[in-house]
N, C-alpha and C positions, 0 to 999 in steps of 0.2 A: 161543082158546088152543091149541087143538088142530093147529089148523094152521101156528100159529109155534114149536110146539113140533118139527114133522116139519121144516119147514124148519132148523130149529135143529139137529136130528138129522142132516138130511139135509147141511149144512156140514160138522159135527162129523166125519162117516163120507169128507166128500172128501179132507180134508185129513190124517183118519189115513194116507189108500191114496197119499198123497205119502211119508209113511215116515218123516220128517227130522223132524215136530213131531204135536202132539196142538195141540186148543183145549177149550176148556169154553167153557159158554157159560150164562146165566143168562137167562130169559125169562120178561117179564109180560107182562100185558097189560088194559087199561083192564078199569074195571069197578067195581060202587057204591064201595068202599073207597080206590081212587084216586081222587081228586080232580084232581090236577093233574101236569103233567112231572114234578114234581122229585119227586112220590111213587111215579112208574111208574120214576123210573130208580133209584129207591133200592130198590125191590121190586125190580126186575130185577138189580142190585149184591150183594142179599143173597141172592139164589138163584146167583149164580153163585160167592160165596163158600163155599156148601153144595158145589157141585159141585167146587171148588178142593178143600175138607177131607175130600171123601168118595171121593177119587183122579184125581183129574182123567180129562182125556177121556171127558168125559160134560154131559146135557145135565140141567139141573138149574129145575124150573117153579118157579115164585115164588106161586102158588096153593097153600092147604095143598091135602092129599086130592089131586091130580091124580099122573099118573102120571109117578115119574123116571124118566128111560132112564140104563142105562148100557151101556156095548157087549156084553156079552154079554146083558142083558135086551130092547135094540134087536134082535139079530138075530136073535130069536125072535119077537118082540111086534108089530113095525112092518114094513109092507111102503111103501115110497115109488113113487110112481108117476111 
């Protein structure tokens, strides 16, 4: 999770420095509670509805307890390599 969440991050942050749009983005990932596709993409569907309600342009995990980024908590928190 941790590393599709930096990538997640890491999109979200290219597409601000275009200037013209934001994205959000909502990210699961497999693990005992999913079972199958359609449970990983509805996990993934309701965390990016969190990140839609919570102001968009921000990256929003579909695990409880892990950490959400938003752009001012990313560019203290996360360094991409």
């Amino acid at each position: 999770m941790k590393e599709a969440s930096f990538s997640a991050e890491r999109l979200r942050r290219n597409v601000e420095e275009l200037g013209e749009v934001t994205v959000s983005l909502g990210v699961s990932t497999v693990h005992e509670k999913i079972t199958d596709q359609k449970d990983l993409i509805q996990n993934a569907d309701e965390a990016l509805y969190r990140a839609k309600m919570s102001g968009r342009n921000r990256v929003e995990l579909a695990e409880i307890n892990l950490e959400i980024f938003s752009s001012a908590e990313a560019n203290r928190e996360l360094t991409i390599h």
